[in-house]
Every structure is written in C-alpha cells, then in structure tokens.
C-alpha positions, -999 to +999 in steps of 0.1 A: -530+104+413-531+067+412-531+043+388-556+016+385-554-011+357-555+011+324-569+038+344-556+068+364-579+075+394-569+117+395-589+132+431-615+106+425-625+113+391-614+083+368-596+094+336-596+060+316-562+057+290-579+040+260-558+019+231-559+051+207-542+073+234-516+041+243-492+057+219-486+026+196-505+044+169-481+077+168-454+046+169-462+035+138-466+069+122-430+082+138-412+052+125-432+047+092-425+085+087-388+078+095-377+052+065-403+071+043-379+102+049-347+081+049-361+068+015-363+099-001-333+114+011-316+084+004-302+075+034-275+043+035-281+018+067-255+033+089-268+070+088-307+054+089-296+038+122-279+067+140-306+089+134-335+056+148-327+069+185-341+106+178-373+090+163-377+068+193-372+097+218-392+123+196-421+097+204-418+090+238-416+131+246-446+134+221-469+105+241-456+120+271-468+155+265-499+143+249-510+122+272-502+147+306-521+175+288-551+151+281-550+135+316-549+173+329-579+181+310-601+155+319-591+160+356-602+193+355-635+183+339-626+208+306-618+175+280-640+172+254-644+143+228-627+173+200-604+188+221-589+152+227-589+144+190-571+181+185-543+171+212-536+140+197-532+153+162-515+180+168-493+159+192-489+132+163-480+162+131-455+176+157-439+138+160-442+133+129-423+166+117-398+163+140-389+125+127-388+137+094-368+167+105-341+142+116-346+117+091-340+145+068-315+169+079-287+179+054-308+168+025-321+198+007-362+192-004-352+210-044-317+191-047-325+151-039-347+137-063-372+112-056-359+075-059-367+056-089 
C-alpha cells in the first residue's frame, strides 16, 4: 500500500479517500452529539470535560475502522456506491451511540428531565 496525495495506491488499484470519508463529518456528529447529551443530562463543565477525551477517541477508532473496511473493499474490487454509504452509517450511529453512551452514563433516560 502506498499513499499518494489523497489517494492510497493498494496493488495498483487506486482507492481515492474523498472529503465525506475524511472523517470531519462524523467529527461534528460525535461532538455535536456529546454537549446535546451533556445538555440533557445536565452535565456541569468539569464532568463535560472529563468525559471530551472518550468522544475524541470513540471517533478516531470509528474513522479508523470505517475507513480500513472501505479501503479493504474497494481493494478487493467488492465496494459498491451502497455498501460504502452502509459502512459509513453504520460506522457514524455506532460513534454516535457510543458518545452519547459516555456523555450519558449515570443519568437515567425516565429520571432527568429535559432542561427548560
């Protein structure tokens, strides 16, 4: 494998990265989905920023996975234009889920009302 530009060059067949697989969108969704979370479970500044390191590693391992799979399936000639689009939203729920998982943790959904 190689990289070339943008590009990974994978046994001669070019598997080209484009912006919507750069991983910036499912960085906006993992942090918008953390202080929408920390929001309703009313989180204070202190316990919002302890829990900011999980929601920057649960991205990273999420674009990481993501994008090996899809590199992997267009090396072996198997992508197709849905299967991508069903990687990457799985890939981006599962973030997403996790985040709120740890924005949310020892907050119970029935007993914390929403803020006013």
């Amino acid at each position: 494998m190689l990289r070339e530009g943008s590009s990974l060059n994978v046994d001669g067949l070019l598997v080209i990265v484009d912006a919507p697989c750069s991983g910036v969108q499912m960085a906006w969704a993992g942090y918008f989905t953390a202080c929408a979370v920390a929001l309703w479970a009313g989180r204070g500044d202190r316990a919002f920023a302890l829990r900011l390191p999980l929601v920057g590693a649960a991205v990273l391992l999420g674009n990481v996975l993501r994008n090996t799979a899809l590199v992997a399936l267009e090396a072996t000639g198997r992508g197709t234009p849905a299967l991508h689009e069903g990687i990457g939203l799985v890939a981006l729920a599962a973030v997403c889920g996790a985040v709120a998982w740890a924005m949310a943790r020892g907050t119970s959904l029935w007993e914390r009302p929403w803020p006013r």
